[in-house]
Legacy VTK file of the C-alpha trace (Angstrom):
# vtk DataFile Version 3.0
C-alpha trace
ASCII
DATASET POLYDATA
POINTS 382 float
70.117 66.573 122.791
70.063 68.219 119.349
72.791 70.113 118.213
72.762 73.411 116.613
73.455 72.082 112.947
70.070 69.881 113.010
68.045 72.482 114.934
68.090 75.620 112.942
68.007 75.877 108.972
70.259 78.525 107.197
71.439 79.576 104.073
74.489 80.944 101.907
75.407 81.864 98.883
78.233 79.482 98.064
79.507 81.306 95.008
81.760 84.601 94.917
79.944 88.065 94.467
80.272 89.968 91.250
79.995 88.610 87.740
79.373 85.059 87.148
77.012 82.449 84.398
75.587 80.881 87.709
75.272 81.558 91.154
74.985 78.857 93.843
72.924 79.544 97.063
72.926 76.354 99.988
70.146 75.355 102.479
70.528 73.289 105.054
68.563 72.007 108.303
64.829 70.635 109.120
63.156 73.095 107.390
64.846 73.473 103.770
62.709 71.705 101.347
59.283 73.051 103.095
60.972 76.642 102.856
62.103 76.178 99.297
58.387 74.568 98.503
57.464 77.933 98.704
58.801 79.485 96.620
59.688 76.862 94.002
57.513 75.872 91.176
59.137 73.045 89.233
58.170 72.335 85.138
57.205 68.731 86.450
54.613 70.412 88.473
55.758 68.410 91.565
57.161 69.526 94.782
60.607 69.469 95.480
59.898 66.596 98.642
58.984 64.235 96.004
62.232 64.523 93.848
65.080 61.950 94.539
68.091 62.940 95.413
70.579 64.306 93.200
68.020 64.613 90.832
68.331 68.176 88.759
65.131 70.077 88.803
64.376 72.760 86.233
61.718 75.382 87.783
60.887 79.473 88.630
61.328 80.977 91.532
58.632 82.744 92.776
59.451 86.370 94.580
57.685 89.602 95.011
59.096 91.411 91.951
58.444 88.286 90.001
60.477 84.816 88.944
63.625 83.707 88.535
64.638 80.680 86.055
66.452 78.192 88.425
67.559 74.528 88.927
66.906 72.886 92.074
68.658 69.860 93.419
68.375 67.831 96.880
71.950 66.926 97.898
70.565 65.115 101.377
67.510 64.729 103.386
67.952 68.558 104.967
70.383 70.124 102.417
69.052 71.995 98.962
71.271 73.843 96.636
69.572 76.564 93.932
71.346 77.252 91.325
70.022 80.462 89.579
71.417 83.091 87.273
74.898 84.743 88.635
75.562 87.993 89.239
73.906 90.132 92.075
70.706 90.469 91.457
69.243 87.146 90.914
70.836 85.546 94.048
69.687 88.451 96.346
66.552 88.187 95.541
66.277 83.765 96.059
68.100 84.918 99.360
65.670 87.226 100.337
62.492 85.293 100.171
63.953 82.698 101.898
65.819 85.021 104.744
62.008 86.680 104.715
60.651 82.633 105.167
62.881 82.361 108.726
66.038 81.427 107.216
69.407 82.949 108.743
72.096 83.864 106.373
75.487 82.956 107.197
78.592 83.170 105.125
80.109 80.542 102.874
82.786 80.017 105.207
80.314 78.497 107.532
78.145 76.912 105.650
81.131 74.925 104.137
82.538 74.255 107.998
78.302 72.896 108.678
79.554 70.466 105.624
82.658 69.621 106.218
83.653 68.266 109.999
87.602 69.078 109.347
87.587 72.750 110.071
90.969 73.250 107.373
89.025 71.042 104.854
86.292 73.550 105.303
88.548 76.345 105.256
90.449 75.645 101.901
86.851 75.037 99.909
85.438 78.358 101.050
88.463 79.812 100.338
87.811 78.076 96.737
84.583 79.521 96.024
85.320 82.796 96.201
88.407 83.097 94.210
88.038 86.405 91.223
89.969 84.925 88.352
91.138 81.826 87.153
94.590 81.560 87.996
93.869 82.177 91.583
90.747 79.599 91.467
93.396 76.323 90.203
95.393 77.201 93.039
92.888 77.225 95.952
91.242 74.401 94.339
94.145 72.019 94.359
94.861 73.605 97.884
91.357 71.850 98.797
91.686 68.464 97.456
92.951 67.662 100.458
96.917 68.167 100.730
96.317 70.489 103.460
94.655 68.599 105.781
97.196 65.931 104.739
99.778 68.419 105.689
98.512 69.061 108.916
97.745 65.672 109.661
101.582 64.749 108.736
102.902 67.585 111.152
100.730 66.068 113.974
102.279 62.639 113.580
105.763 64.015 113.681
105.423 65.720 116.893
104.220 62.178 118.281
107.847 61.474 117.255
110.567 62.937 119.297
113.260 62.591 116.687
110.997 64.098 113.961
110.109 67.663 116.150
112.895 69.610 114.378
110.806 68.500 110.870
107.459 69.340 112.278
108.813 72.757 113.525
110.250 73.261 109.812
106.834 72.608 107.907
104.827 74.686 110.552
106.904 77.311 109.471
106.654 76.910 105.841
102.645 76.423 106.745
103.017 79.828 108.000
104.604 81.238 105.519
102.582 80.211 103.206
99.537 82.664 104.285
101.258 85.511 102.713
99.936 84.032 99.806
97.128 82.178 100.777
95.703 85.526 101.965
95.834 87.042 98.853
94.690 84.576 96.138
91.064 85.885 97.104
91.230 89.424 98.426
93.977 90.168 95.539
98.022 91.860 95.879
98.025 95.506 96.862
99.350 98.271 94.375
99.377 101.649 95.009
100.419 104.137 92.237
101.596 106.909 93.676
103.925 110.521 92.587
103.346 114.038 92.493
99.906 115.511 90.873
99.869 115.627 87.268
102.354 112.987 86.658
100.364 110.770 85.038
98.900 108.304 88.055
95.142 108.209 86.381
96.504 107.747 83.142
98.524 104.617 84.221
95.523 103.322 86.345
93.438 103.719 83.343
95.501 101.857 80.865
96.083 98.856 83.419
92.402 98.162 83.955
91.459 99.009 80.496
88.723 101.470 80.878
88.402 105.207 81.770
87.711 104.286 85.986
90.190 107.806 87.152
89.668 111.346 86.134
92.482 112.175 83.804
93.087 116.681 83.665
95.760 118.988 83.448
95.676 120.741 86.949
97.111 119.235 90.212
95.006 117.487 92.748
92.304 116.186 90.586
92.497 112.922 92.843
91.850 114.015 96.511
90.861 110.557 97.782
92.334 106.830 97.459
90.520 105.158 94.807
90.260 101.637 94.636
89.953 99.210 91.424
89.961 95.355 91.104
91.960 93.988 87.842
94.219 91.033 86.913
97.958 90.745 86.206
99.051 87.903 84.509
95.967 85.877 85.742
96.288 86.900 89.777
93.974 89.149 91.330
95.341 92.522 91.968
93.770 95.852 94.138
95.047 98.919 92.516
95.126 102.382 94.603
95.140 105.633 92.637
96.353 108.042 95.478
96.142 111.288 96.026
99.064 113.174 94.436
101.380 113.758 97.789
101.724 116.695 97.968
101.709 120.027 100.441
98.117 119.927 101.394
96.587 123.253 102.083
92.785 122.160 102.673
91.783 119.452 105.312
90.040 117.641 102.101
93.536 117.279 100.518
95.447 116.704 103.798
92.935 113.386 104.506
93.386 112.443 101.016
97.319 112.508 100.979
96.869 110.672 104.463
94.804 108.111 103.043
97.663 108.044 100.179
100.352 107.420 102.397
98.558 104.747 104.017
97.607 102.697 101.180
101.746 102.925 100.021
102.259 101.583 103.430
99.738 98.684 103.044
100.753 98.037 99.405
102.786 95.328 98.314
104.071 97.440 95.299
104.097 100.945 94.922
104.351 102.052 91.356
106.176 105.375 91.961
105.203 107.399 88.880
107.636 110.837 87.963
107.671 113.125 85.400
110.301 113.271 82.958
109.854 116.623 81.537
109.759 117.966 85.003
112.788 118.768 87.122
113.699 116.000 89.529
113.481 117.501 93.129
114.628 116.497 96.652
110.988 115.456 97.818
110.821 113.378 94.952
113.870 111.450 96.214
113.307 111.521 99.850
109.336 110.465 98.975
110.952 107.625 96.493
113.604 106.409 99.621
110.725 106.171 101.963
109.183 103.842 100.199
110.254 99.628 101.074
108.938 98.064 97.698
108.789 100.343 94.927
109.045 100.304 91.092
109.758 103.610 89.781
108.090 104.366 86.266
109.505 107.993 84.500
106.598 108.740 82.189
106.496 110.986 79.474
109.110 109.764 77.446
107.855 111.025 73.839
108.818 114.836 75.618
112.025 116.327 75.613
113.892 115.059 79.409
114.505 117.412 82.113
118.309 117.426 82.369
118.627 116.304 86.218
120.100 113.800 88.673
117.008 111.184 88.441
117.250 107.724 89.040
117.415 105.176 87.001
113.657 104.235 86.319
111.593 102.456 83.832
110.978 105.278 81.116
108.017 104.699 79.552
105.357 107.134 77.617
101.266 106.155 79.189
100.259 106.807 75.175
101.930 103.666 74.035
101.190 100.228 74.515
104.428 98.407 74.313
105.045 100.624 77.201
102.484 99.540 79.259
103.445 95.767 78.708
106.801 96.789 79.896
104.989 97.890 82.730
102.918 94.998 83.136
106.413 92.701 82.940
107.972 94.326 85.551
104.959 94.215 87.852
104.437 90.610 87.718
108.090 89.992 87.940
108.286 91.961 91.489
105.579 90.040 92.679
105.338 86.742 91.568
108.531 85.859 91.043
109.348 83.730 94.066
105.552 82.395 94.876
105.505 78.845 96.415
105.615 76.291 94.564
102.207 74.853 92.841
101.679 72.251 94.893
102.432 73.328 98.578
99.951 73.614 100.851
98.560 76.893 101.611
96.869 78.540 103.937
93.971 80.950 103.290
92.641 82.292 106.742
93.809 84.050 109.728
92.492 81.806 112.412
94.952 79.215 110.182
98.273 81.224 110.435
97.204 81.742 114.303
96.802 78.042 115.187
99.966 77.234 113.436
101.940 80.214 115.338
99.960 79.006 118.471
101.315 75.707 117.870
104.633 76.217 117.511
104.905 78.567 120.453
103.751 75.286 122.191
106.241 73.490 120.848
108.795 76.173 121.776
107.614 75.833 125.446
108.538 71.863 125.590
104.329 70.840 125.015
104.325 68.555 121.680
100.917 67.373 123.223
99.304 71.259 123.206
100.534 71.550 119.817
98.696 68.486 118.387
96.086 69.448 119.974
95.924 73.537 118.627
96.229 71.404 114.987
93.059 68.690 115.736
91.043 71.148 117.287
92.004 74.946 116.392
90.888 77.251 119.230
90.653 80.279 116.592
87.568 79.110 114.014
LINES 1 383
382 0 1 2 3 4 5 6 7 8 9 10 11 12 13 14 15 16 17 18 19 20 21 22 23 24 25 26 27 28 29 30 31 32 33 34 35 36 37 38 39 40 41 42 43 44 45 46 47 48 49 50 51 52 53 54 55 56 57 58 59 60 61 62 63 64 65 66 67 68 69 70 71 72 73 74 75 76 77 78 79 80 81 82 83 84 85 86 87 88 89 90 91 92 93 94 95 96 97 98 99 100 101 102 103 104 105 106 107 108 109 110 111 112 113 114 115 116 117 118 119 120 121 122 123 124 125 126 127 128 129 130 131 132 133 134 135 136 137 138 139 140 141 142 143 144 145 146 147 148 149 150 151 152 153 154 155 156 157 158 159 160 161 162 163 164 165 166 167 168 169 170 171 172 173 174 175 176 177 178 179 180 181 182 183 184 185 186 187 188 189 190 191 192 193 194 195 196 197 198 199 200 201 202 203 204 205 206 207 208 209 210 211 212 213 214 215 216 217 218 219 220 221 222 223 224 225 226 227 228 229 230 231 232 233 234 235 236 237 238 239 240 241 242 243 244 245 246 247 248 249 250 251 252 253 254 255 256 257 258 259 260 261 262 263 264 265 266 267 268 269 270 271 272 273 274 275 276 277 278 279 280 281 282 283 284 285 286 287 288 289 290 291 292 293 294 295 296 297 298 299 300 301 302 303 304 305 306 307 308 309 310 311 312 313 314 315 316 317 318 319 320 321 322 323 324 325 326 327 328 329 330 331 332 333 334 335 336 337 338 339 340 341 342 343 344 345 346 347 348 349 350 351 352 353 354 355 356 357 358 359 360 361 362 363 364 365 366 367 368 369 370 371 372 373 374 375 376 377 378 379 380 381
């Protein structure tokens, strides 16, 4: 009988969205050299079925709003890879003609499981492609040269070992641990900034990304929704929030955006609590301030003459000077990334992961080493 992988041909782009020199879109199955034959005119002047394989071929690609430059290479006898310009526009289109040719897209993470038979292998690549800055790239790279599936492979013999199940228990749980990281080296850390209006929570968000992305004015409630920005702090990705100042909201507008607010400070894994220190200190600044788990408090407006007041000790900075936003920048990084795993544990980067390992040591919890090897061979949860 033929399997699935033979029988149908799809595609994916292989490298992360956004920005990029080169973007890397994967075919695979019976019918991906005739589909890319359409489309593909090499310099040479010869079809792609009559290059070797490996071979690098320079060419256009042929769409209905023109041609792309691209290279072209034949990795097997049914798998292509087209390497055109990066960005988003260039891939979309390659994808396009060849979704519009009978192609189905699927995601990277697939397509990387269709090329890899070890389902963490495949796991740990994907996770690889799609990492946003550098930093975060080494890391999921050396996490998928292989010391995960080593790791996993290790735990497996152990439970085959009666006096070795307290050590297999011990790394599952460092395994598992090891997601709240692994789950954020490609969808980035969580910071919300968050204070009363008009304390200066666009003009921080600003000066951290570098660019003008919040509305900065003088009258409260200029921000009446969450806004969302992608950056990087000392080379890890990072999702800032600019909330909605919280505040007594009068309109349903501002009452959904300072209920949006509060639920991005209770998704965040900082909050940057910004107060005003020309402004008195009240008593809904403090109880807002206790309610929050993980939060570093930032008094801006330094360069202005202090409200005399009870306020807690805070990191005083003024949002005009720079030094002051390194300061911030320090003790942001040193909140979160202090106590990250070391470089060269295995990590691991999807939820169906973290499941199988929990599933497997609830197994092992119930007396069944043989269910647990088994959860870690085969996951249930791809």
């Amino acid at each position: 009988m033929t399997n699935s992988r033979e029988a149908e041909t799809v595609a994916a782009l292989l490298t992360a969205p956004g920005r990029g020199a080169v973007a890397t879109i994967w075919l695979h199955g019976p019918n991906a050299i005739e589909v890319v034959d359409q489309f593909f005119r090499a310099r040479s002047g010869r079809p792609l079925c009559n290059a070797p394989l490996h071979r690098i071929v320079y060419g256009h690609w042929q769409h209905e709003q023109g041609s792309e430059d691209v290279v072209v290479v034949r990795t097997d006898d049914g798998s292509v890879e087209i390497h055109s310009h990066g960005g988003t526009i260039a891939p979309k289109l390659v994808l396009a003609a060849i979704c519009k040719a009978g192609v189905t897209q699927v995601t990277s993470q697939r397509a990387f499981q269709l090329q890899h038979t070890n389902p963490w292998q495949a796991a740990a690549i994907a996770a690889a492609s799609q990492a946003s800055t550098l930093r975060s790239a080494d890391r999921l790279l050396a996490n998928a040269d292989g010391r995960l599936v080593c790791a996993v492979t290790e735990v497996c013999a152990m439970i085959g070992d009666q006096s070795q199940l307290a050590t297999a228990r011990k790394r599952l749980t460092e395994l598992a641990d090891s997601y709240a990281l692994g789950s954020r080296l490609v969808s980035g850390w969580q910071i919300a900034i968050a204070g009363r209006p008009n304390v200066g929570k666009s003009s921080l968000i600003n000066r951290l990304l570098g660019y003008e992305r919040s509305i900065v004015f003088d009258q409260p409630g200029t921000t009446r929704d969450v806004l969302f920005e992608t950056t990087a702090i000392a080379g890890w990705p990072i999702r800032i929030c600019d909330t909605a100042g919280l505040r007594f909201a009068e309109g349903e507008i501002e009452r959904i955006g300072v209920a949006r607010a509060k639920d991005a400070i209770d998704s965040a894994d900082l909050t940057i609590w910004v107060s005003d220190l020309s402004s008195p200190w009240t008593e809904i600044d403090q109880q807002s301030l206790d309610a929050i788990p993980n939060v570093l408090h930032v008094c801006n407006k330094s360069d202005l003459s202090a409200a005399p007041d009870a306020r807690p000790q805070g990191l005083r900075v003024s949002l005009l000077c720079d030094p002051d936003i390194d300061a911030v920048l320090a003790a942001v990084e040193q909140r979160i990334f202090s106590n990250l795993p070391s470089a060269a544990a295995p990590i691991l980067v999807q939820p169906w992961q973290l499941q199988t390992v929990l599933a497997a040591l609830d197994r092992l919890a119930a007396d069944d080493p043989s269910g647990a090897q088994n959860l870690l061979r085969t996951p249930l949860f791809v």
